[in-house]
C-alpha positions in Angstrom: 18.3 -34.2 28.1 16.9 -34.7 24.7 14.2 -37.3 26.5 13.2 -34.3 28.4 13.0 -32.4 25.5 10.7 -34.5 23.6 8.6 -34.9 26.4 8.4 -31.3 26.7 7.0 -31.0 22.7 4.4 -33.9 23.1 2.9 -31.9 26.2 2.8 -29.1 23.9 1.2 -31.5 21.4 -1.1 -33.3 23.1 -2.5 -29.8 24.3 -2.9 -28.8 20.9 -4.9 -32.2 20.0 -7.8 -30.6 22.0 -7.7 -27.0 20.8 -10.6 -26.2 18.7 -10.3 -25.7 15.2 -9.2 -22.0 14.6 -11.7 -19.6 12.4 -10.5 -17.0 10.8 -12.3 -13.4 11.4 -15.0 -12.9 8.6 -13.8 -11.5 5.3 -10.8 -13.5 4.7 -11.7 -17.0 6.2 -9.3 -20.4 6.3 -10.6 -22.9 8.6 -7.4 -24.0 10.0 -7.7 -27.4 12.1 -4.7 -29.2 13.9 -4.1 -32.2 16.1 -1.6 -33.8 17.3 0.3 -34.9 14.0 -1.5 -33.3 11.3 -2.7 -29.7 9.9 -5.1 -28.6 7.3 -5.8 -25.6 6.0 -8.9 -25.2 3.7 -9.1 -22.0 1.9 -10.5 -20.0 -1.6 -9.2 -22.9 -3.8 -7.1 -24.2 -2.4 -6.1 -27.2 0.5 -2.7 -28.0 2.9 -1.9 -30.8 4.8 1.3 -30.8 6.4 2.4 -33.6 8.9 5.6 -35.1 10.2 5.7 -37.1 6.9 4.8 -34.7 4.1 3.0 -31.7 3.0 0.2 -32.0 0.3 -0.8 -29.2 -1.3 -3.9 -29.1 -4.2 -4.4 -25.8 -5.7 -8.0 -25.0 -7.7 -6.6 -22.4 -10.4 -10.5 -21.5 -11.3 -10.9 -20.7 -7.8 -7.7 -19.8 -6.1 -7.9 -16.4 -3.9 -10.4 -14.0 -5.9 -10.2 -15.1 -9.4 -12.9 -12.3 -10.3 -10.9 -9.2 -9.4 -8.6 -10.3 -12.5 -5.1 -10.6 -11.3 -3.4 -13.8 -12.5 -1.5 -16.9 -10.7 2.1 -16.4 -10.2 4.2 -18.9 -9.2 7.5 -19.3 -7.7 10.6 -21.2 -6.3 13.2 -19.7 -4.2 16.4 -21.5 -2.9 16.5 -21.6 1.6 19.7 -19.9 2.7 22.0 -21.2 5.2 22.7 -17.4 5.8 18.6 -16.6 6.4 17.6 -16.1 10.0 17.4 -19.4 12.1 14.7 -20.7 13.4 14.6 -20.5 17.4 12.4 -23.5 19.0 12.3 -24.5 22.3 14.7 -27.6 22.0 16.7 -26.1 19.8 18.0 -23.1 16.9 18.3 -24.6 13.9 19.4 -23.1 10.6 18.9 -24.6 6.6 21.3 -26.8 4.7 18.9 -27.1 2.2 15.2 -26.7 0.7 13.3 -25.3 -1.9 10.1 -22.3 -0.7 7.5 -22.9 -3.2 5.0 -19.9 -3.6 1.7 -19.7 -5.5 0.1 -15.6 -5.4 -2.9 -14.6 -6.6 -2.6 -10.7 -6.3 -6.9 -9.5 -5.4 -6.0 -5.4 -5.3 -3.7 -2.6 -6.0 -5.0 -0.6 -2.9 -2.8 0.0 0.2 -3.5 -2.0 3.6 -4.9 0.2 5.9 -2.3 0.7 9.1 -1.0 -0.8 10.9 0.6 -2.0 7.9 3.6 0.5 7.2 4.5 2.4 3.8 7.4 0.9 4.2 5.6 -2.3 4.1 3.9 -1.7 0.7 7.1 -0.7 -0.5 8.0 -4.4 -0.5 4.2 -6.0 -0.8 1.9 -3.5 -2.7 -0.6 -5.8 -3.3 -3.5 -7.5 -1.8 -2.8 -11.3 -2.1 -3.8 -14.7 -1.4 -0.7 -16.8 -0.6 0.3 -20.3 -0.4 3.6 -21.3 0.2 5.5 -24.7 1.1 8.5 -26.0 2.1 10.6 -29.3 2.5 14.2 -28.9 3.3 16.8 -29.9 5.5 18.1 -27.7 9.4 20.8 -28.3 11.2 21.0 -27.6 15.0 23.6 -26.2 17.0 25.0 -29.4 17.8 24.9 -30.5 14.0 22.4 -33.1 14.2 20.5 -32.5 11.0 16.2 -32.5 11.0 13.6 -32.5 8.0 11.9 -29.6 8.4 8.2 -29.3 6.5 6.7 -25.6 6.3 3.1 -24.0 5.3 3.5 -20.6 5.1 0.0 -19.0 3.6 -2.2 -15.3 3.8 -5.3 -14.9 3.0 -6.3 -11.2 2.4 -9.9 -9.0 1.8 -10.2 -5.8 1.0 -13.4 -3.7 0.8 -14.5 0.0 0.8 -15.6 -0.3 5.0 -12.7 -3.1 5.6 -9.6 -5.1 5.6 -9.3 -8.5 6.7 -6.2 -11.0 6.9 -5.5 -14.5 8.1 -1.9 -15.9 8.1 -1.0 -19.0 9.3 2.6 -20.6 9.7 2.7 -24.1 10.6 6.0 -26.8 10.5 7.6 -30.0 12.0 11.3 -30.3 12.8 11.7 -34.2 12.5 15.0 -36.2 13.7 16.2 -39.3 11.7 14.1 -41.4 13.6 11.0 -39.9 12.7 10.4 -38.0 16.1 9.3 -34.4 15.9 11.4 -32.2 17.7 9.5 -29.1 17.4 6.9 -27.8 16.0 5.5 -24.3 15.1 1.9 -23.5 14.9 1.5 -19.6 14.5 -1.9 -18.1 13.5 -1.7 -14.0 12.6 -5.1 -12.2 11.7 -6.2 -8.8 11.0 -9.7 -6.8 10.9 -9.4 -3.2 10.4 -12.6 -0.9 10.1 -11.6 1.7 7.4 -14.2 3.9 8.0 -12.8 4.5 11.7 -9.6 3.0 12.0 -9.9 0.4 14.3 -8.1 -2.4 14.4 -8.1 -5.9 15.9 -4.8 -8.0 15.4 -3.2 -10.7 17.1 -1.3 -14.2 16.9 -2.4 -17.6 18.0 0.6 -19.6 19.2 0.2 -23.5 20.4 3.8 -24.2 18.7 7.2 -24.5 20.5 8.6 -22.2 18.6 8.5 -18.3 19.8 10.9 -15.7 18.0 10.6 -12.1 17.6 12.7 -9.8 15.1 13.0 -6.1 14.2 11.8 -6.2 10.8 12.8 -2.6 9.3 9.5 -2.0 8.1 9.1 1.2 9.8 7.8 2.3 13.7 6.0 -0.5 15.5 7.3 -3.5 13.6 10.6 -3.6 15.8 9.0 -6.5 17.5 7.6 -8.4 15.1 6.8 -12.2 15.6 8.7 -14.2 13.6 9.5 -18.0 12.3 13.1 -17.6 11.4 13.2 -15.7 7.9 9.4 -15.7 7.8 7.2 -13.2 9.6 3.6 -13.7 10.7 2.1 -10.3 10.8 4.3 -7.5 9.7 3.9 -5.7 12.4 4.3 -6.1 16.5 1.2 -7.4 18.0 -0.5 -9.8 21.0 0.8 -13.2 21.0 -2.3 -15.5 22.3 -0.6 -18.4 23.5 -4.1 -21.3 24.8 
């Protein structure tokens, strides 16, 4: 069964190794790429490479987010909870034993997103940020087999008079002890809003095996929220895309 399984995540794979590299909408670009083993992620100072065998991260302080709005670095480390929500893949649900979320922020504006973001959403995250977070820890599965499990979890938002722009992309590997990847998320959230009038444009890429909604409490229309166990992609329901 787990033969089929991993047969079933290197179809998913090899279709991703021929997907084209993934632009962000203008005003708050990363030029994501992804193949069959590896991810980058090139943004405002700042580069992530996450692959089955580590994530590298290199962080331009002169140039990270929008230095010139005047809002400083701020970085973090958070312990994972065994008790956060797991993580549901296809091949399997898997929860933390262990693993350390490093966060670096650069906050760009006090101004609240346009909707659909919520008030209940600023509540939590009143600021406009750029975002870069990372992860290597430990999951356990439901049948206790144990997996290293390597996260990028990064935003990029712009904010202007006429607009609001946001690119969020989530990407990890679940690897066994024999270096196999069981599963592998690849979730790609972006915004445009026109403030002037209102529209909006939102919607997530997925080319991943891992697909997960949750109700996220942030107010109406965020009941079905995509998720990636405790993280969120957009904070808000939207179209999954899934090439």
């Amino acid at each position: 069964m787990h033969r089929i399984a991993r047969i079933a995540v290197v179809a998913v794979m090899a279709t991703a190794l021929f997907a084209p590299p993934v632009s962000a909408q203008e005003g708050a670009t990363l030029d994501v790429k992804e193949n069959f083993g590896r991810v980058k992620v090139d943004g405002p100072g700042f580069t992530v490479k996450v692959t089955k065998h580590a994530i590298k991260k290199h962080i331009n302080e002169d140039q990270f987010g929008i230095p010139e709005a005047g809002f400083p670095i701020v970085e973090s480390q958070s312990a994972a909870s065994p008790n956060a929500r797991p993580f549901e893949c296809e091949n399997g649900t898997y929860r933390f034993v262990e693993g350390v979320f490093e966060t670096t922020v650069r906050a760009s504006s006090n101004e609240l997103r346009p909707p659909p973001y919520t008030p209940e959403f600023a509540t939590r995250f009143p600021q406009v940020i750029t975002f870069v977070g990372t992860l290597d820890g430990v999951v356990t599965n439901e049948d206790g087999e144990q997996f290293r499990v390597l996260i990028s979890d990064l935003a990029h938002e712009v904010i202007t008079p006429d607009s609001f722009a946001s690119t969020n992309p989530i990407h990890a590997y679940f690897v066994d002890s024999e270096g196999r990847v069981r599963d592998r998320a690849s979730l790609v959230g972006q915004v445009n809003v026109d403030r002037t009038t209102g529209e909006a444009e939102h919607q997530i890429v997925d080319r991943g095996t891992c697909h997960q909604t949750a109700d996220l409490g942030l107010g109406p229309g965020t009941d079905q929220a995509t998720v990636f166990g405790p993280f969120f992609v957009l904070p808000f329901n939207t179209t999954v895309v899934m090439p």
